[in-house]
C-alpha atoms as an extended CHARMM CRD file, in Angstrom:
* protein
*
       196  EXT
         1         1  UNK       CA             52.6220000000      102.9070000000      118.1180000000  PROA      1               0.0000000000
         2         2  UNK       CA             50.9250000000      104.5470000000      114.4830000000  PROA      2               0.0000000000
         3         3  UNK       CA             54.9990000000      103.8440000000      113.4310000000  PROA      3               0.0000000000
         4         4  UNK       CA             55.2080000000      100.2270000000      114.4610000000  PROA      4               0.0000000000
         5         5  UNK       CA             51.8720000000       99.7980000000      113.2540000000  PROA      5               0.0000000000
         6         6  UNK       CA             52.5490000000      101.3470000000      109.6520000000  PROA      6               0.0000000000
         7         7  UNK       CA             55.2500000000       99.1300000000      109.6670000000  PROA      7               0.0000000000
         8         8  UNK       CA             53.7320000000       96.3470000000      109.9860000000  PROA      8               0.0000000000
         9         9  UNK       CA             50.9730000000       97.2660000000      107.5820000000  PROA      9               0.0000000000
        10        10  UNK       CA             54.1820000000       97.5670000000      104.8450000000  PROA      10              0.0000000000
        11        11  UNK       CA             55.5110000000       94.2800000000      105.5230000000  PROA      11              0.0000000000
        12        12  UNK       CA             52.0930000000       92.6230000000      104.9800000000  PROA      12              0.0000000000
        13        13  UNK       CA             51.4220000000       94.2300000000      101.9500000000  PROA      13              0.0000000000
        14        14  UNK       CA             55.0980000000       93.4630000000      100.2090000000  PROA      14              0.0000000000
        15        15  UNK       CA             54.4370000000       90.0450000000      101.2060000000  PROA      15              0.0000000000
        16        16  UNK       CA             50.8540000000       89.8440000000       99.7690000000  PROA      16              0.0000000000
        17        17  UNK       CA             52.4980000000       91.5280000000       96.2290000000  PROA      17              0.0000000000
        18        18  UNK       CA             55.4070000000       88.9370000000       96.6660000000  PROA      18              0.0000000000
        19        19  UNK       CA             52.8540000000       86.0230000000       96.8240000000  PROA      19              0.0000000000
        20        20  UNK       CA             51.1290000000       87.4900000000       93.8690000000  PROA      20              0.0000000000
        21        21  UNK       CA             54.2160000000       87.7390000000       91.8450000000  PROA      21              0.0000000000
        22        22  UNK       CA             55.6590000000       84.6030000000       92.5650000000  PROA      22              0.0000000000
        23        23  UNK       CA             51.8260000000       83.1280000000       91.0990000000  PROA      23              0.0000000000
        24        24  UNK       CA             52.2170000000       85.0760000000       87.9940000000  PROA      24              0.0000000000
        25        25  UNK       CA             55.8650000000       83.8930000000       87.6520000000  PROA      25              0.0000000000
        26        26  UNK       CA             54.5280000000       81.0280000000       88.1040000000  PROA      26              0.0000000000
        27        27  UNK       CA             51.9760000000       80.9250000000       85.7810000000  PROA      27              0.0000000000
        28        28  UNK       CA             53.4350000000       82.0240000000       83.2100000000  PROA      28              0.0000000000
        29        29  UNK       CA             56.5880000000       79.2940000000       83.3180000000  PROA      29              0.0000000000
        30        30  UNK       CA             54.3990000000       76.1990000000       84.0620000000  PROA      30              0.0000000000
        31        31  UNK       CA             50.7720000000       77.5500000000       83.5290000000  PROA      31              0.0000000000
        32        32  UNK       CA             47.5530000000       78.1950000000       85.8040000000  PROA      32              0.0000000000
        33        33  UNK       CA             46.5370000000       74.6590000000       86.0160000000  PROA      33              0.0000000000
        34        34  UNK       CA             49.9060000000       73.4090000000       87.2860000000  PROA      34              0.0000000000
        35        35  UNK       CA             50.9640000000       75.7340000000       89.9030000000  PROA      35              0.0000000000
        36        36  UNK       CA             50.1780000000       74.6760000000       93.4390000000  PROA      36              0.0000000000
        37        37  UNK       CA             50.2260000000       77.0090000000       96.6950000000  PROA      37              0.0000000000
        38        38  UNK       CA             52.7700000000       75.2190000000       97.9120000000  PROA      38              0.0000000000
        39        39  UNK       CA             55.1820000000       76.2270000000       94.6390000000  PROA      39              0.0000000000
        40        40  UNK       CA             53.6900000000       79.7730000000       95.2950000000  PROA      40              0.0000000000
        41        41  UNK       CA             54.7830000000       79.8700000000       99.0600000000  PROA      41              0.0000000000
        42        42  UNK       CA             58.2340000000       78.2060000000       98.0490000000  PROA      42              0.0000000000
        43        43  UNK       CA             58.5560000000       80.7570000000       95.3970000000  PROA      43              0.0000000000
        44        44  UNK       CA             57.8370000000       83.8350000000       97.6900000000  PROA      44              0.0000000000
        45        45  UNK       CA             60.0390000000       81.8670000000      100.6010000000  PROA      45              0.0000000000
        46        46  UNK       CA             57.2780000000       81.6440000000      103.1610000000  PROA      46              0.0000000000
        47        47  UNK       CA             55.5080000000       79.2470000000      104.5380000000  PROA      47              0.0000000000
        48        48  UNK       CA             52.5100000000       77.3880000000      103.2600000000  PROA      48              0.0000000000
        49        49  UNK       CA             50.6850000000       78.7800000000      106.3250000000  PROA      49              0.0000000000
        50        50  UNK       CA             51.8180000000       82.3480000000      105.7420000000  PROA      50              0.0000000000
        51        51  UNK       CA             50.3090000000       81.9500000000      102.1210000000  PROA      51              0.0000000000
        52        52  UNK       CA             46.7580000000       81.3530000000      103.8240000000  PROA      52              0.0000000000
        53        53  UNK       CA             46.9660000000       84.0330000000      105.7850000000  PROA      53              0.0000000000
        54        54  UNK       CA             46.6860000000       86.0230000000      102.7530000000  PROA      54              0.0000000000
        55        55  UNK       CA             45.2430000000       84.3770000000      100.2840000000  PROA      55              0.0000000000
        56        56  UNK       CA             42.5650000000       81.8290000000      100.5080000000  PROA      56              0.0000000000
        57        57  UNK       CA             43.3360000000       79.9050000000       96.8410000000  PROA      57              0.0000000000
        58        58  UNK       CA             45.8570000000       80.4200000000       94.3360000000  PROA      58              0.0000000000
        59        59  UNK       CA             43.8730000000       82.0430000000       91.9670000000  PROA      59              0.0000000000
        60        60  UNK       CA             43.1840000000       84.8810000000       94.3850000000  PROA      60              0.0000000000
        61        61  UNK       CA             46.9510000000       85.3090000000       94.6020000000  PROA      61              0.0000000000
        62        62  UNK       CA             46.6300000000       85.3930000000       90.5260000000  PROA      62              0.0000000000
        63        63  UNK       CA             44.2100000000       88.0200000000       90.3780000000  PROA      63              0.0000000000
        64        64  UNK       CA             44.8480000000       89.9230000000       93.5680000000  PROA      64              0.0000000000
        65        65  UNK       CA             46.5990000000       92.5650000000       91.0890000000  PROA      65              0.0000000000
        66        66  UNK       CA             43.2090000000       93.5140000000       89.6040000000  PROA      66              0.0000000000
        67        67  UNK       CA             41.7990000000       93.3870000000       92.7320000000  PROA      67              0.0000000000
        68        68  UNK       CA             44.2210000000       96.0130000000       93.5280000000  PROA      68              0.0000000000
        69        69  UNK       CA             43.8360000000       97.7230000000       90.6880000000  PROA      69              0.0000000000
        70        70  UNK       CA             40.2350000000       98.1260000000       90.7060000000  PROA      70              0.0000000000
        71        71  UNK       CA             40.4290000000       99.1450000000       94.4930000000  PROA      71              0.0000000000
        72        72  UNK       CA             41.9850000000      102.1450000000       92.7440000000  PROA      72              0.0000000000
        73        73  UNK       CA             39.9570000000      102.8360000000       90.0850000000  PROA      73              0.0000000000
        74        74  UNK       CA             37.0200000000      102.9350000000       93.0190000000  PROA      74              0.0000000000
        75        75  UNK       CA             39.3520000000      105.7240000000       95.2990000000  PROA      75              0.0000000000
        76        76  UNK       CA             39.6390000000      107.6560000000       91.5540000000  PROA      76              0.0000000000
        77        77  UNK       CA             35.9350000000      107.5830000000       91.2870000000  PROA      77              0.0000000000
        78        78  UNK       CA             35.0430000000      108.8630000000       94.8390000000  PROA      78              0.0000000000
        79        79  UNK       CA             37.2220000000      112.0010000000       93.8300000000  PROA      79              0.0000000000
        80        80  UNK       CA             35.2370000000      113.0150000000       90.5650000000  PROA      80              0.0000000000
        81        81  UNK       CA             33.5780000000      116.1450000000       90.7130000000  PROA      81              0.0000000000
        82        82  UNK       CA             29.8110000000      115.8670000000       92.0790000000  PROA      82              0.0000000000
        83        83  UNK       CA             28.5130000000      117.6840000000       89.3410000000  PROA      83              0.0000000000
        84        84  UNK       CA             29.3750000000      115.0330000000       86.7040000000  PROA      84              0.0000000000
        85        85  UNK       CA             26.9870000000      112.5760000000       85.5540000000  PROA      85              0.0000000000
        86        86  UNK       CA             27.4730000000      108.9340000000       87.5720000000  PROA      86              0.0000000000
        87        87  UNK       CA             28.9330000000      107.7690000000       83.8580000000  PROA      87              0.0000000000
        88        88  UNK       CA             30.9850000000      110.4800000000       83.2650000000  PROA      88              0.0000000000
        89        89  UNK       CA             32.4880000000      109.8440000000       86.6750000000  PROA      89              0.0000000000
        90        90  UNK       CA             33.1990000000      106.3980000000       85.7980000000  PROA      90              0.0000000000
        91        91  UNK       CA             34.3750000000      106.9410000000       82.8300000000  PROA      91              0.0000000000
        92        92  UNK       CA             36.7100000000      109.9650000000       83.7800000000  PROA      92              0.0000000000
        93        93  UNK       CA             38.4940000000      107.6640000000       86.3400000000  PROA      93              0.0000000000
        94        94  UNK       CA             38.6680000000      104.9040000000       84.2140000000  PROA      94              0.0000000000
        95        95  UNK       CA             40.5650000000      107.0050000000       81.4940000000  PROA      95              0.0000000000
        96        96  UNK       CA             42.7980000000      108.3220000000       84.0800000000  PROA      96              0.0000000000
        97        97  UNK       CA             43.2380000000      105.2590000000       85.7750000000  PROA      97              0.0000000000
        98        98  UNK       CA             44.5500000000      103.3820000000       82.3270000000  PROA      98              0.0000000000
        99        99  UNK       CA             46.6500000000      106.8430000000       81.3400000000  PROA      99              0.0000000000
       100       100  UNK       CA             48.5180000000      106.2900000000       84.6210000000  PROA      100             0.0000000000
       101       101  UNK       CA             49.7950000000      103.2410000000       83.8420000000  PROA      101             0.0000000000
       102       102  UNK       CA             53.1630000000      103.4790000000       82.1160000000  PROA      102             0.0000000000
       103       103  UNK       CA             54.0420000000      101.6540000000       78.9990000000  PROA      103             0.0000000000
       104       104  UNK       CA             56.5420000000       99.4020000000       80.5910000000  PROA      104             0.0000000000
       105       105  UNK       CA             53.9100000000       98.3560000000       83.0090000000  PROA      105             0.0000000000
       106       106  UNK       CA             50.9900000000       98.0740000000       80.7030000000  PROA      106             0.0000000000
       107       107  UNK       CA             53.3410000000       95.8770000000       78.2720000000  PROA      107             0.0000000000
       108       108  UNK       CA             54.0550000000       93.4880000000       81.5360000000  PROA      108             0.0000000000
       109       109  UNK       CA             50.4700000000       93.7430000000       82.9930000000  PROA      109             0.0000000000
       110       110  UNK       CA             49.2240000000       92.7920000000       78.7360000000  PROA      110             0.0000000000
       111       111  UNK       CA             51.6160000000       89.7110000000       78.9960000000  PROA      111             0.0000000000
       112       112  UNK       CA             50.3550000000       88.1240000000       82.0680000000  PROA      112             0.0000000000
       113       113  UNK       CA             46.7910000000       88.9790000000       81.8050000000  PROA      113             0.0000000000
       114       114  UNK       CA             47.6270000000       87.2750000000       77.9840000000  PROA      114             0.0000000000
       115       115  UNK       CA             49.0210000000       83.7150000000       79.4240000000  PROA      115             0.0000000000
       116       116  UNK       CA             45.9880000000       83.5850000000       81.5870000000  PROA      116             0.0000000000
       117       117  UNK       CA             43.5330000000       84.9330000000       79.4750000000  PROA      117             0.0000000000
       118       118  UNK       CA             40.8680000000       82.0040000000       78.4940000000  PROA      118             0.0000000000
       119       119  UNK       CA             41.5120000000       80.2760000000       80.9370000000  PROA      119             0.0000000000
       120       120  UNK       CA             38.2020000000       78.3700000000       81.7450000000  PROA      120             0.0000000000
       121       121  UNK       CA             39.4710000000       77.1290000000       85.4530000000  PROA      121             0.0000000000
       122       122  UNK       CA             40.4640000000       81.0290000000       86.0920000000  PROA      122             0.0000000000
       123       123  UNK       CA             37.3680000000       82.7250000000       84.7690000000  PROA      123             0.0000000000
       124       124  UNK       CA             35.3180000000       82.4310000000       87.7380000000  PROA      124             0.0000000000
       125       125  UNK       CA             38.2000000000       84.1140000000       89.6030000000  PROA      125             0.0000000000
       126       126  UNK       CA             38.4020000000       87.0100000000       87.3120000000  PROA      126             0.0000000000
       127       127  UNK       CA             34.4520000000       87.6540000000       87.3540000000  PROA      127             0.0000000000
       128       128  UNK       CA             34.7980000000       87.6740000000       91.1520000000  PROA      128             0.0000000000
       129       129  UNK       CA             37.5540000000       90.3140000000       91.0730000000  PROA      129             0.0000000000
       130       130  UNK       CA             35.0980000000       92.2060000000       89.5080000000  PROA      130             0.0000000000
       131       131  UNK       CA             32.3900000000       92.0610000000       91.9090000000  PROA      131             0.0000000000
       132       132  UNK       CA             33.8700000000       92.0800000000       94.9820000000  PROA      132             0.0000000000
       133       133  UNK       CA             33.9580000000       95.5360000000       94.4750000000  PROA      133             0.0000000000
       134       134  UNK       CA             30.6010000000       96.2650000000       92.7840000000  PROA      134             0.0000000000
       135       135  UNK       CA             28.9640000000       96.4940000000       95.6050000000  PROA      135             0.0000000000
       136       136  UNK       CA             30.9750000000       99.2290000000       96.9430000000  PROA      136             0.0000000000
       137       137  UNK       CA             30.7200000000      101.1750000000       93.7890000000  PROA      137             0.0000000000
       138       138  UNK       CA             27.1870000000      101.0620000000       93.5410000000  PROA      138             0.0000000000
       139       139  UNK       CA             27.1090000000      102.6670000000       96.9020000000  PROA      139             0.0000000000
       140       140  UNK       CA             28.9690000000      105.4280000000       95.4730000000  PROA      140             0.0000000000
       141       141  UNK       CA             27.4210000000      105.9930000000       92.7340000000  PROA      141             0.0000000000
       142       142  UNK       CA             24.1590000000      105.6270000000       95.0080000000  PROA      142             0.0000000000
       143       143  UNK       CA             25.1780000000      109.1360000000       96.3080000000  PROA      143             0.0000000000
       144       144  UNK       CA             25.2330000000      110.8800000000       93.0930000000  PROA      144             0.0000000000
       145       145  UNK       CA             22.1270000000      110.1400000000       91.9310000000  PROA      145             0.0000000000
       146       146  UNK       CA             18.5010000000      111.2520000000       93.1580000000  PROA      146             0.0000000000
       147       147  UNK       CA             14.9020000000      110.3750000000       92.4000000000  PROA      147             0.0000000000
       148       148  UNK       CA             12.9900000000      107.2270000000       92.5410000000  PROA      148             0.0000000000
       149       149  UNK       CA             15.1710000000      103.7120000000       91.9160000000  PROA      149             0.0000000000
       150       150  UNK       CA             18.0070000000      105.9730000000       92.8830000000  PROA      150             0.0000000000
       151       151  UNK       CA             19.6110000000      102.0180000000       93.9290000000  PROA      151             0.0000000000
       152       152  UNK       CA             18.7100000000      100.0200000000       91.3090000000  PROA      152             0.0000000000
       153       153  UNK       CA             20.1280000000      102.4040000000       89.0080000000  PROA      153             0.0000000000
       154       154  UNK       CA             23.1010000000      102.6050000000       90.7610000000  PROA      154             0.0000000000
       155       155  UNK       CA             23.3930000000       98.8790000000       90.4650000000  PROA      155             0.0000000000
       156       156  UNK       CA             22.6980000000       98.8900000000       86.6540000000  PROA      156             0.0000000000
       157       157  UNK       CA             25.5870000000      101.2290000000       85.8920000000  PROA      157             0.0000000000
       158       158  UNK       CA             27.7800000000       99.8520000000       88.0010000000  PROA      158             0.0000000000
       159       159  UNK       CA             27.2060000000       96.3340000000       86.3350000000  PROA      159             0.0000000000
       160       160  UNK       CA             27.2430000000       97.8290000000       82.6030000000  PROA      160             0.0000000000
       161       161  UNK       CA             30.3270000000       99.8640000000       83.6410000000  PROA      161             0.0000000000
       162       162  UNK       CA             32.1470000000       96.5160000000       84.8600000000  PROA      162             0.0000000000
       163       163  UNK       CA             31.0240000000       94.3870000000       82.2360000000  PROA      163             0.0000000000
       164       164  UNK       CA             32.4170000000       97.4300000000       80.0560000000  PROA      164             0.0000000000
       165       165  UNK       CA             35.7230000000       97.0610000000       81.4790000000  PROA      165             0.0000000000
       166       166  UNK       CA             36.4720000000       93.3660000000       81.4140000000  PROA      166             0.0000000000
       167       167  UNK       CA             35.4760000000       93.8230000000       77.4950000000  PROA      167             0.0000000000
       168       168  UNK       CA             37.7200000000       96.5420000000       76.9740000000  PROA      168             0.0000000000
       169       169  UNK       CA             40.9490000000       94.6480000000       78.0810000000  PROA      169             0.0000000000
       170       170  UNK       CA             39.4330000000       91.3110000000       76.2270000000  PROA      170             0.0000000000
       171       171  UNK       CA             39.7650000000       93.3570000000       73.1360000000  PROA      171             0.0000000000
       172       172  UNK       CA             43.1510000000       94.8590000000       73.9470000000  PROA      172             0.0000000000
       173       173  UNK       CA             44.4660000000       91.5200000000       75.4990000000  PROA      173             0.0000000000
       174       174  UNK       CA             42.9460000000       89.8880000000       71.5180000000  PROA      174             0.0000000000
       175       175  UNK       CA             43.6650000000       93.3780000000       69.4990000000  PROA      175             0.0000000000
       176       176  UNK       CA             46.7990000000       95.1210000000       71.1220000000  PROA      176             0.0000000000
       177       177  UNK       CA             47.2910000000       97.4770000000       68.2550000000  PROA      177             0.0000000000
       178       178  UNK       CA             46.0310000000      100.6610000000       69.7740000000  PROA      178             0.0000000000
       179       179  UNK       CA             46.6470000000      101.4290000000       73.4200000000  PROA      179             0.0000000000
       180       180  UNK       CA             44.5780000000      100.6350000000       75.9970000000  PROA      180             0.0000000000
       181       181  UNK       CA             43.2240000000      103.7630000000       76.6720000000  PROA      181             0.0000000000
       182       182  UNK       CA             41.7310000000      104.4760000000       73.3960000000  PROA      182             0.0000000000
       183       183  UNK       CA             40.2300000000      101.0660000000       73.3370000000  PROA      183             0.0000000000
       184       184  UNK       CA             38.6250000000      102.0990000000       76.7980000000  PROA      184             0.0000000000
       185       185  UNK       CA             37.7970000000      104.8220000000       75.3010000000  PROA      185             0.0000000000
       186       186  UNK       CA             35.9490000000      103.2860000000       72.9060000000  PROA      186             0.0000000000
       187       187  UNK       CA             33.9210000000      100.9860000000       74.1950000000  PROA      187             0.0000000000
       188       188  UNK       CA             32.7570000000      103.4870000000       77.1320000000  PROA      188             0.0000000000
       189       189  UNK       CA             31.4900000000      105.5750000000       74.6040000000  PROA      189             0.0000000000
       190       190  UNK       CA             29.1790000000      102.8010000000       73.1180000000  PROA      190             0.0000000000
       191       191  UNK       CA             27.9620000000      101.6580000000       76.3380000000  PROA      191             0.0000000000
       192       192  UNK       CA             27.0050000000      105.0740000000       77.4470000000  PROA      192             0.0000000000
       193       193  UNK       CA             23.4120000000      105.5220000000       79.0950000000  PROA      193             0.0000000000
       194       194  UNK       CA             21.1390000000      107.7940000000       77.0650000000  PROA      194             0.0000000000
       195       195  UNK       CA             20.6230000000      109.4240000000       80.7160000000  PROA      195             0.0000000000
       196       196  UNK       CA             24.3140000000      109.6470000000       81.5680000000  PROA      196             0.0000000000
């Protein structure tokens, strides 16, 4: 039963990347505003049906790859070391998180966040990609902190630590000439709490 089940856990998941791809494919050809879930669904050769059973919109099949990858930037954070400061946990797994992408798939992941970058019709979507998780990672970083407003701090780095992120990879998606990392780098470093 675990084997058939794990199974079928794998088959949903390549189909949810192969709806995702065929967007960005799509995207990228014909641009944002002209690709329809139906192309999408054609594209990954299922139906139009089988595309709502995953996704709810096209742009959540455009940005369901930063959904993904900030679903793993959250795992990376639950492993830091208790002893580090909440922002020194973030910013540990964010490092690691951009060092572990390879060149070949930062240079494709820079091209298609580029043709859908400024986007006006797509920036809602990419804000929500954002906080659909933010409440999870507040939670987390809940834990490691103590004393009074133990929450509402949580909250307040976790929103300066997102917002710090989306204008990280603005500035590498405008100013590419340094690698990701060390822009990340960068601008983690100048949003740093006094307090950690």
């Amino acid at each position: 039963m675990d084997e058939s089940t794990g199974l079928r856990e794998r088959k949903k998941a390549a189909t949810r990347l192969a709806l995702h791809e065929a967007a960005l494919r799509l995207a990228a050809e014909q641009g944002p505003d002209r690709v329809t879930v139906e192309a999408i669904a054609d594209a990954a050769n299922v139906s139009r049906r089988t595309f709502s059973n995953y996704f709810s919109s096209k742009e959540e099949a455009l940005y369901h790859g930063d959904t993904m990858r900030l679903r793993q930037l959250l795992d990376l954070i639950a492993t830091q070391p208790a002893d580090l400061t909440p922002w020194a946990a973030l910013s540990r797994a964010a490092l690691r998180h951009a060092d572990e992408m390879d060149g070949e798939t930062a240079e494709s992941w820079l091209n298609r966040r580029r043709r859908l970058h400024g986007n006006p019709g797509l920036l809602a979507h990419q804000v929500a990609a954002y906080t659909a998780i933010e409440r999870e990672l507040a939670g987390e970083l809940g834990r490691r902190l103590t004393g009074p407003d133990a929450t509402l701090r949580a909250r307040i780095l976790t929103a300066t630590f997102l917002a710090t992120l989306r204008v990280a990879v603005q500035q590498w998606l405008e100013q590419p000439d340094q690698p990701l990392t060390d822009t990340l780098r960068t601008a983690l470093a100048h949003a740093a709490p006094a307090a950690g």
